[in-house]
N, C-alpha and C positions, 0 to 999 in steps of 0.2 A: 609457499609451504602448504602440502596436503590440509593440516589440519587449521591453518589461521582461519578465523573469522572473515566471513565477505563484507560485512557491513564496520568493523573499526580497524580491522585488520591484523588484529591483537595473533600471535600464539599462545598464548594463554587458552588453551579450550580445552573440554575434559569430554572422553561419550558420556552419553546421558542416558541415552536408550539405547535398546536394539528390538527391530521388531521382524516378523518372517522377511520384511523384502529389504528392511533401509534402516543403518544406522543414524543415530541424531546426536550433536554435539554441542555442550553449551561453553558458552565463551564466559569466562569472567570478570571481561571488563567491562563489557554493555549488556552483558545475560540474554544477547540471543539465543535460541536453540537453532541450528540448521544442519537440514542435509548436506553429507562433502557432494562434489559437484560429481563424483564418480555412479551417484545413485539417482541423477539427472534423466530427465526426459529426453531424447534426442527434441528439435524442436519442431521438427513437423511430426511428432508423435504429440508435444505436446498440443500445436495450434490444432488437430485434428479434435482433441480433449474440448478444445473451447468452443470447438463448433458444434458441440452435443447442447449447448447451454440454449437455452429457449427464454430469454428474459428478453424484453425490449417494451416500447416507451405504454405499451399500451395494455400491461401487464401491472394491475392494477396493487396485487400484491411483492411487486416487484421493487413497484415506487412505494409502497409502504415500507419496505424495507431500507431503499435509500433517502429515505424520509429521515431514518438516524442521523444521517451526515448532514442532507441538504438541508433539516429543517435550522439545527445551530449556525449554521455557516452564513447562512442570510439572514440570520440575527444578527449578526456583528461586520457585514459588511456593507459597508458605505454606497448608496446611492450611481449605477454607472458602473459598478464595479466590473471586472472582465476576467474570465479565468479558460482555466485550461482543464479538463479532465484530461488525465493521462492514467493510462488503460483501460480503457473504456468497454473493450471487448468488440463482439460483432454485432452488437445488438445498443447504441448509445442511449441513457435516459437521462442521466446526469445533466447533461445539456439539455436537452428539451424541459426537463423539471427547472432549471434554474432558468431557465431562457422565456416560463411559463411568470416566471416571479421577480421578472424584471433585468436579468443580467445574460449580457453575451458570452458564450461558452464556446469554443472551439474543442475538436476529440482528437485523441492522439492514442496508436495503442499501437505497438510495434509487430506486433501481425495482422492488424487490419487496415490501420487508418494511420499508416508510417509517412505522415509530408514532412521531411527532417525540418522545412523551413518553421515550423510551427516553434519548433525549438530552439529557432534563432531569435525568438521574442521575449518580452516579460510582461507578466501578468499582474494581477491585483489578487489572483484566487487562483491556486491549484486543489483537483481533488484526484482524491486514490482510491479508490470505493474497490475491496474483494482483490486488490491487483498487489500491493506489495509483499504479498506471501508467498508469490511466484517470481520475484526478481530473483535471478542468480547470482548479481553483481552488485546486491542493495546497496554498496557504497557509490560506486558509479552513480545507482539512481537517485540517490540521496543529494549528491553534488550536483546535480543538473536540478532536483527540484529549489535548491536554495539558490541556483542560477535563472531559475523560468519566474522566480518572485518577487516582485518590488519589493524595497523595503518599507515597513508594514503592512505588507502584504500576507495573508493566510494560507497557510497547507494543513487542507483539511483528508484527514486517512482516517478510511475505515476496514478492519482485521482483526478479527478474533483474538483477543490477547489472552496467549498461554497463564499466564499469573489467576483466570479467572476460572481455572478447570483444577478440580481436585485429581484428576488422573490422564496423566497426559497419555501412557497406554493403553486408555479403551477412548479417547476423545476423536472425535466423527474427523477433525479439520485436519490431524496428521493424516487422515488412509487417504487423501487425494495425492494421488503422486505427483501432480504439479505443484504442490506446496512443497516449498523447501526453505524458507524461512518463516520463523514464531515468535513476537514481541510480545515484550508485555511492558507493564509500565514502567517497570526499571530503566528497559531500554530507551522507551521516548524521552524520559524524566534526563540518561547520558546524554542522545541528540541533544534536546532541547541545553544542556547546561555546556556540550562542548561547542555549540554553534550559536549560543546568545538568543536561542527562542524564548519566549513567551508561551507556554504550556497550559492546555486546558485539556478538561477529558467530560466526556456525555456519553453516559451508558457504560457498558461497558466492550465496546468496541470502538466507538468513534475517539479521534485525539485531534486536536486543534492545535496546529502552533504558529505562533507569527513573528516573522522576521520583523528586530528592533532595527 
């Protein structure tokens, strides 16, 4: 169905917006907002988008910024721990920052650094740093990160959550047109209670949940 939800799959969804280029939809059963897939980037329109970005490891306010995710996440994770960043981009620091602070990190991003075998594994730690507001199929990706995680294991995301903006018509994070979906903590708070997570939040972008 045109208008179902990508990430619960509800038809339940109502527009929400309209703006000059892209309509936006919210669902009410997990209260995401997302673009329909008809106002899509093709994808090497999009992968071209990602290769304008200039972040990598040695980009010092770059790592201050994923200092939101990585600094919680090696607080709470056990000694040896192993994870996975998935979407990493073209430019990986995630892994080098944790790999800096004692844990092995392997990258995974489906336009740069696609080895599918990576995802015939399981981890102790996934992270999503700036990447899940460009899945087009978040359910998809959602079921694959609850399969890349041991049990008690951490999936640590971090994205701009909608519930934190007084005006989602003038907010900076919808005009990227590779963004096509918007959580906010309604939505984690659904994951986390339909999939038996453990829920934690820092800042207001980072969200922590760990598989019981």
């Amino acid at each position: 169905m045109a208008g179902a939800c990508p990430l619960c799959m509800s038809a339940e969804t109502a527009p929400f917006c309209k703006d000059r280029r892209r309509e936006f939809r919210r669902c009410a059963v997990c209260r995401l907002i997302f673009v329909p897939a008809v106002y899509h980037l093709p994808a090497e329109a999009e992968r071209r988008r990602y290769l304008t970005h200039r972040n990598g490891p040695h980009d010092d306010r770059y790592r201050a910024f994923l200092g939101r995710l990585h600094d919680p996440l090696i607080a709470r994770l056990p000694p040896g721990a192993r994870g996975i960043d998935f979407g990493c981009g073209p430019g990986p620091t995630l892994s080098v920052m944790f790999a800096e602070s004692g844990f092995a990190m392997v990258n995974y991003d489906p336009c740069f650094f696609s080895e599918f075998g990576l995802l015939q594994d399981r981890y102790d730690f996934l992270t999503c740093s700036e990447a899940i507001e460009h899945f087009c199929t978040p359910a998809v990706e959602w079921q694959r990160f609850l399969g890349l995680v041991h049990r008690g294991g951490w999936i640590g995301i971090m994205t701009a959550r909608v519930d934190e903006v007084e005006d989602f018509n003038s907010w900076y994070y919808k005009e990227d047109p590779t963004h096509v979906c918007f959580y906010s903590q309604a939505t984690f708070d659904w994951l986390a209670a339909r999939d038996a997570l453990a829920v934690e939040y820092s800042g207001d972008s980072v969200v922590l949940l760990r598989r019981r």
